[in-house]
C-alpha positions in Angstrom: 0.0 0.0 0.0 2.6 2.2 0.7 4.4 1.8 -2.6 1.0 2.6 -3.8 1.1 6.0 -2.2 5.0 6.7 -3.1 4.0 6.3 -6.8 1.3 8.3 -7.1 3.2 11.1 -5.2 6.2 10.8 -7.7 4.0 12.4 -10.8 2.6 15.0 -8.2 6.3 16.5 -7.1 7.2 16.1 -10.7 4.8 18.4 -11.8 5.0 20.4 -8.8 9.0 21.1 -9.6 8.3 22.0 -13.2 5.5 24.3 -12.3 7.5 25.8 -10.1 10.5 26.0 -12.5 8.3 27.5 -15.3 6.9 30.5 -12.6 10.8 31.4 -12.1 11.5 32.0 -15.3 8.8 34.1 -15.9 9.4 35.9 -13.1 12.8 36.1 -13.5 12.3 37.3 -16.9 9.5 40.2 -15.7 11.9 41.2 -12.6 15.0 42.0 -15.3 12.6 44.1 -17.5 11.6 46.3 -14.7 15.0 46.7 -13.2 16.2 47.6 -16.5 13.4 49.7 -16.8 13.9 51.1 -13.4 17.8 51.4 -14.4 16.7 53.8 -17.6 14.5 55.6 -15.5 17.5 56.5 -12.7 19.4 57.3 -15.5 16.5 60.4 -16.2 16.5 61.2 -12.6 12.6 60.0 -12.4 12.2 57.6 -9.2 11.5 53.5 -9.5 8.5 52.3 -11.1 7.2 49.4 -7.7 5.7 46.9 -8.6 2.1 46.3 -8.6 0.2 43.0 -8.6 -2.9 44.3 -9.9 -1.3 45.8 -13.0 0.4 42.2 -13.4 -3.1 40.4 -13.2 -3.8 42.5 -16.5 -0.5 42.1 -18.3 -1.4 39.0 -17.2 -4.7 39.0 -19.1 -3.5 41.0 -22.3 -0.1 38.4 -22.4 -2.6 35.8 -22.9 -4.4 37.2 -25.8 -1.7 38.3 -27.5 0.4 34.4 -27.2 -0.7 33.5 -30.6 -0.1 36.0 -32.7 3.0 36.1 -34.6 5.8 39.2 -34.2 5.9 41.2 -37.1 6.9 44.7 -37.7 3.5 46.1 -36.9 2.9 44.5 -34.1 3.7 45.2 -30.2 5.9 48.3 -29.7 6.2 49.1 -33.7 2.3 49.6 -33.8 1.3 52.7 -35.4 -0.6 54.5 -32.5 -4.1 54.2 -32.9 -4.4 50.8 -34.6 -3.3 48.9 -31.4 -5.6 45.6 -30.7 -8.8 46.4 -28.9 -9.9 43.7 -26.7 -14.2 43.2 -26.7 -13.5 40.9 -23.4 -11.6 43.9 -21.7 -14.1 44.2 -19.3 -13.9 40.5 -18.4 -10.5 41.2 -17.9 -10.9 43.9 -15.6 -13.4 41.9 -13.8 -10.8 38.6 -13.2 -8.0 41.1 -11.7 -11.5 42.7 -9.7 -10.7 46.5 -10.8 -12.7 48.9 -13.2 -12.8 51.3 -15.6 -12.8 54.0 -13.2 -9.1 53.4 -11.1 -7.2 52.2 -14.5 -8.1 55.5 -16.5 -4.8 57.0 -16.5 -2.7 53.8 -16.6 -1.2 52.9 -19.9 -0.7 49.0 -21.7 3.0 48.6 -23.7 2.8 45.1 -25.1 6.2 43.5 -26.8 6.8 40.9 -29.1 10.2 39.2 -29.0 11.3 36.2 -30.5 12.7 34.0 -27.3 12.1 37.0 -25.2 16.0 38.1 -25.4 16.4 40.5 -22.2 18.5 43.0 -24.1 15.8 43.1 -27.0 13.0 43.5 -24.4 14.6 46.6 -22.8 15.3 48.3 -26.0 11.5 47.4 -27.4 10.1 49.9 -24.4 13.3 52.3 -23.7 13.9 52.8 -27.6 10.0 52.8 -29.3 7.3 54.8 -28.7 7.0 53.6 -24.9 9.8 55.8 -24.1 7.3 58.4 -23.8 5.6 56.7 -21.0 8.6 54.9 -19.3 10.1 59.1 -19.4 6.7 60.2 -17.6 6.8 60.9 -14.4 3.3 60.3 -13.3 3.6 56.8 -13.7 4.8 55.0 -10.1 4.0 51.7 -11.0 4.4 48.7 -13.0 2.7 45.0 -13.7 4.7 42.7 -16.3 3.2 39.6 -17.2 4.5 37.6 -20.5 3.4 34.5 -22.5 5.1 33.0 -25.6 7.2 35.4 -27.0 5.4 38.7 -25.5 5.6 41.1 -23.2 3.5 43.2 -21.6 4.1 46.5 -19.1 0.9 48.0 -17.7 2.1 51.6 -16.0 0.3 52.6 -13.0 0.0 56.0 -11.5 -0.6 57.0 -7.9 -3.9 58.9 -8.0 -7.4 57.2 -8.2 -7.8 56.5 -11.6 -4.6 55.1 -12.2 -3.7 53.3 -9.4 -5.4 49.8 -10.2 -6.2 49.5 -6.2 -8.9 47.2 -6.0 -10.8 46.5 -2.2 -11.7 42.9 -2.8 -11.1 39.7 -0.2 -8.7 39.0 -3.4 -6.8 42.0 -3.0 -5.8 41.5 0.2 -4.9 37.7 -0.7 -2.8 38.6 -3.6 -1.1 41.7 -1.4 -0.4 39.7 1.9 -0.5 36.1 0.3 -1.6 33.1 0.8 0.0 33.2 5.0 -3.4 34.6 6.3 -5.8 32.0 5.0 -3.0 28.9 5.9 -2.8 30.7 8.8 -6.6 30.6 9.9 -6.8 26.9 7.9 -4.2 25.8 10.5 -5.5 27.2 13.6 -9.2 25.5 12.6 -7.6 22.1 11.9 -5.9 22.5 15.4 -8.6 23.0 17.5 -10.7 20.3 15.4 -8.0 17.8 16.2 
């Protein structure tokens, strides 16, 4: 019975180490953008873009649209303002990272396609393209980076109302303080019911 258990565990931690693995990379991959993004910005003598989680959720979103589509030259940073994607399910995606319309007004969406996702190319598709506009703009204070495939995508945040992406959900304060409060009160129940 217990070699049962053992191989039915085996696939489990498998999986579990190469999910794990995967969610490093990307991260690793979103953390060098915005230090080099937050290195360019130094380099202006405008403060750090910090990260924030709800912008991510909807680079998050947008990244997944985007996966499929192929990098071309009018695509992603070399898109001729006004002719960039527009999204019919936007306000689903709003709705999954629980914000509105109303506190991502002033916030901006820089999507990047790069084949293989070079770091060097990445940094030079939003410090060298039309982005640099935004990145040089000092209203902006924060920063979500999500990618999938071979794109990128920065949402800017500001600091005012209806740019900060704040939402006031249970799933807010989940995804700010993680998952240590609910394991925490999970715990303490299972305690006192054993």
């Amino acid at each position: 019975m217990a070699s049962f258990r053992h191989h039915l565990l085996l696939p489990l931690l498998c999986f579990s180490i190469l999910l794990i693995a995967f969610h490093v990379k990307c991260a690793d991959e979103e953390d060098n953008l915005l230090q080099g993004i937050n290195s360019y910005r130094t380099s202006l003598n405008l403060t750090a873009l910090t990260k924030n989680d709800n912008a991510a959720c909807l680079a998050e979103q947008i990244a997944e649209q985007y996966k499929d589509q192929p990098c071309t030259n009018t695509t992603g940073a070399n898109t001729v303002p006004g002719t960039e994607n527009q999204f019919s399910n936007y306000p689903d995606f709003l709705s999954h990272c629980h914000l509105n319309v109303t506190n991502t007004r002033d916030g901006v969406i820089m999507p990047a396609c790069v084949p293989n996702l070079v770091p060097s190319i990445v940094l030079s598709n939003f410090t060298e393209s039309q982005y640099s506009g935004n990145l040089n703009d000092s209203k902006y204070t924060g920063a979500g980076i999500a990618s999938d495939g071979n794109w990128i995508v920065v949402v800017l945040s500001t600091n005012t109302s209806s740019g900060d992406f704040e939402t006031y959900s249970m799933a807010s304060f989940i995804s700010k303080h993680g998952l240590i409060y609910p394991i925490l009160f999970f715990s303490v129940v299972c305690f006192f019911l054993l």
